[in-house]
N, C-alpha and C positions, 0 to 999 in steps of 0.2 A: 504494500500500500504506500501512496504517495501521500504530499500535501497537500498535492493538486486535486484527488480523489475524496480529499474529507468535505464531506457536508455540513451544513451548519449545524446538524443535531451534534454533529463530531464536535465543533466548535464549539456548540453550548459546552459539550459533559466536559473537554477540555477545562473550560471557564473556571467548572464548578468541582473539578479534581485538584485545579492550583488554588483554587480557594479555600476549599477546606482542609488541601492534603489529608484527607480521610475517604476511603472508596467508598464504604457503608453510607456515612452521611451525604457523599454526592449522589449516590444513588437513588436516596430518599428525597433529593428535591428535586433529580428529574423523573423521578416517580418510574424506577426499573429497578430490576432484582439487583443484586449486591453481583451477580456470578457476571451479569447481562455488563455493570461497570467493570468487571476488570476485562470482560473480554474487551472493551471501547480501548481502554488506556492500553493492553496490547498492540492495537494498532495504530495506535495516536503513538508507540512508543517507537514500534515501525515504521511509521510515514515520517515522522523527525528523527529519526536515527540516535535517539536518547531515550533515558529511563525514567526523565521528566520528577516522575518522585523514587526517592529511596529510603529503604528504612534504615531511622538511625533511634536506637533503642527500640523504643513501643511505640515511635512515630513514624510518618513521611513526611521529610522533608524536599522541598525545591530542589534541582538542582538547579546548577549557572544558565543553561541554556533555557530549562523550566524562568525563571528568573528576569533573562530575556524576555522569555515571546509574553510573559502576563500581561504588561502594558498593550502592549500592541493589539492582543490578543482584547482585551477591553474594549478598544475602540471599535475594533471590526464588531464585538459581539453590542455594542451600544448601537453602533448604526444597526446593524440586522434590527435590533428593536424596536427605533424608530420607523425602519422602513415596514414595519409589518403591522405598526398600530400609530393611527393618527389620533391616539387619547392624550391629553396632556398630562405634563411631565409629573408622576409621582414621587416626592422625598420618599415616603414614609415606606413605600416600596424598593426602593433605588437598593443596591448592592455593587459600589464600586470602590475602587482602591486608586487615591489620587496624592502623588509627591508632589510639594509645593517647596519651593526654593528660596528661603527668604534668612533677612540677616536675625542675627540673635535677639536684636531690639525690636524687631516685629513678634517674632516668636514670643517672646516674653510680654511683652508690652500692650502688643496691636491684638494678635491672635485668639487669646484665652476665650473668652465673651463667645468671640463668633464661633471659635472648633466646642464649644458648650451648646449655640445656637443649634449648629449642624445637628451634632449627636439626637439632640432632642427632637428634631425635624426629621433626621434622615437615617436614622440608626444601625444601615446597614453601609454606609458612607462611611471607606476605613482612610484617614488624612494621613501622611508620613511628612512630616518636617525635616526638610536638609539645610545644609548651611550655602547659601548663594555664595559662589565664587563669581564674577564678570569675567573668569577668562576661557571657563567653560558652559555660563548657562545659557546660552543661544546652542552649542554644539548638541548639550542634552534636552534643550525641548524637540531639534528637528529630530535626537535619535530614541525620543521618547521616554526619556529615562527620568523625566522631571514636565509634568505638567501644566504648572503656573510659577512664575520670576516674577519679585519684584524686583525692578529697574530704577534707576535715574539717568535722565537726561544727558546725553552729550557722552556715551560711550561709544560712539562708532555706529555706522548705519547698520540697519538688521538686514539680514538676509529673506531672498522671497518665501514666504511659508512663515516666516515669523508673525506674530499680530500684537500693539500696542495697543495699551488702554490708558492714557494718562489721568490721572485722577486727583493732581495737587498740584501745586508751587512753592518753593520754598527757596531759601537764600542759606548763605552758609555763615557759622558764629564760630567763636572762640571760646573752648569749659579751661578753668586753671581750679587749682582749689582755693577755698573759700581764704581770700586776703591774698590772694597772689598779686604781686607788684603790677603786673600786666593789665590786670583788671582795674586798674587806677589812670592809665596810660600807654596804651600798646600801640608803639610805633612802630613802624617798618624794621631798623635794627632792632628794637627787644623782641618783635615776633621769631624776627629770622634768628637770633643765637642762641632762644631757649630752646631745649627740648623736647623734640614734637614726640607723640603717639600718634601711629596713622590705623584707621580701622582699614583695613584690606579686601576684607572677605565678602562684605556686603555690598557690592555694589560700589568697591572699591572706590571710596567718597576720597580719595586721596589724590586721582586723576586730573579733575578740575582745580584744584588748588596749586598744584605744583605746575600746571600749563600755564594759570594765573603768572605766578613769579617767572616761569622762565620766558614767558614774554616780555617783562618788565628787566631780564635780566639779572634777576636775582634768585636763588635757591635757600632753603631753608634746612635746618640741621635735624634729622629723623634720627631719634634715639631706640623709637621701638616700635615695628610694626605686629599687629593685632588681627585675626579674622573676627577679633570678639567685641562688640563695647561696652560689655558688662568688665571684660579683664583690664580694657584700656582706660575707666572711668574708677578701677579700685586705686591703678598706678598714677593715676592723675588728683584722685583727692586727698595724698599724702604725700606729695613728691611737687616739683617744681614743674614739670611736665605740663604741655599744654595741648588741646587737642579740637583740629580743627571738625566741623559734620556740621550736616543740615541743621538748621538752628530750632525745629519745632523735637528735635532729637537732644538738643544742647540744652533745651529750658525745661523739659522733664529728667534727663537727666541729673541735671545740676541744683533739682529740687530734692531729688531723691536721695543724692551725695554728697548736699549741703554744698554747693561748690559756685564758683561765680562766672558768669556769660558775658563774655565783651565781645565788640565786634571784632574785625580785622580789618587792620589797615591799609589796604588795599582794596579795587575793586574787583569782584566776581561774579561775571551773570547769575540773576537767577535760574534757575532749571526747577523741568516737571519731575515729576514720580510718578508712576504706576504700577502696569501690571504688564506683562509679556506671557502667551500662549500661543501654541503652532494652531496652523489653520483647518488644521485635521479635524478640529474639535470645535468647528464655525457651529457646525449643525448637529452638534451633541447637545443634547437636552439636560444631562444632568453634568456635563461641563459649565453649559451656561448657567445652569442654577448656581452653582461652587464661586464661580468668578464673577456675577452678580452679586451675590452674599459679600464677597471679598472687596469688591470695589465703593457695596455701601459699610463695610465696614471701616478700610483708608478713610470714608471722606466723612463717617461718623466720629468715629474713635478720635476720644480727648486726647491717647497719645501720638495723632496724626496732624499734628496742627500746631 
């Protein structure tokens, strides 16, 4: 057997074998004998020339290529369900599993409210939180490894298949700790010879500031880069260190770390923020419910602003 030869019933019990890794209980929600699944997954094992699940103790787990085709394997079994019922989109029915790529200060901050909203709306909607890196999250929405990226402004054009949603403005501030000399007076030399923290990982907020300086011909001194701003805001509210981010990011944080917010002495455009998703997922039903929830939650959320 091929892949070419599976049908979508193949595709469903596939679906519902990576999902539960249990044969018994996939059987039971497509309503077939226990003997009727393992015969399916032997062919599904054969037509992709893997073992998809294996056991390890008293369980099956995924393997790598298992692991792969899930997502993928999602969207084909999401459209099949559009295309075969024009009912509108059910949460409370819904059973997907969606990675969302965002920086630690979303996760923490923005997130909690809404992934409580979902759960209670759609409780078969499984969320996975990864940490957004900008130098691979456009490669992993086209390779489907990451769902939804928040973004900022002015990283470089997206490639076709990518899709924006911008959903803010903001400008960028300066956090020091609470009575730092700087926050009294921050000129061009004292920004440029203290001690930066640059957060990296999120949307790597470090980009625009340092293009800033080196158009003007000046550089500034980085003493520690961070993918976190929870780590970069412990070493900045006991230390000399200062650290440049979007300023609706700098005023809760520096409320939270007792810390103080000055500008920067220099000018730098403002820029938007939103949301980045592939196009695969234009006419997904319970995508676009995910990334509507998410877009009014950015443009709710007291720590968006």
């Amino acid at each position: 057997m091929s892949v070419d030869s599976l049908s979508p019933s193949h595709l469903k019990a596939l679906g519902l074998l990576l999902e539960e890794g249990h044969v018994t209980k996939a059987a039971a929600r497509m309503r077939v004998s226990q003997s009727a699944m393992s015969k399916i997954l032997g062919k599904l094992r054969e037509a992709f020339s893997d073992d998809l699940l294996v056991r390890v103790g008293n369980r099956l787990e995924l393997t790598e290529r298992a692991q792969a085709i899930r997502p993928r394997l999602e969207v084909i079994l999401g459209e099949l369900a559009a295309m075969a019922s024009e009912a509108p989109f059910d949460p409370a029915g819904c059973r997907r599993w969606f990675t969302l790529a965002v920086s630690d200060y979303v996760a923490q901050f923005v997130l909690p409210d809404l992934l409580c909203s979902i759960h209670a709306e759609a409780p078969g909607i499984r969320v996975s939180l990864v940490t957004e890196r900008s130098d691979t999250v456009v490669e992993e929405l086209v390779e489907n490894r990451i769902q939804v990226a928040s973004a900022i402004e002015g990283e470089g054009p997206l490639p076709p298949g990518v899709v924006c949603r911008w959903v803010g403005t903001d400008s960028f501030a300066c956090v020091g700790a609470k009575g730092h000399p700087l926050a009294r007076n921050c000129d061009m030399e004292g920004y440029l010879k203290a001690p930066h923290v640059v957060v990296t990982g999120g949307s790597d907020k470090a980009g625009p500031i340092d293009r800033a300086l080196s158009a003007l011909g000046r550089q500034r001194t980085v003493a520690l880069e961070t993918s976190l701003f929870a780590s970069a805001m412990e070493v900045v509210a006991q230390s000399d260190f200062i650290l440049t981010i979007p300023a609706h990011i700098a005023r809760h944080l520096a409320r939270r770390y007792d810390a103080d917010v000055f500008p920067l002495p220099f000018e730098v455009p403002p820029f938007r923020y939103g949301l980045l998703w592939h196009e695969r997922y234009r006419r997904d039903a319970a995508h676009a419910w995910l990334r509507r929830k998410l877009v009014e939650q950015l443009q709710d959320s007291d720590y968006s602003h």
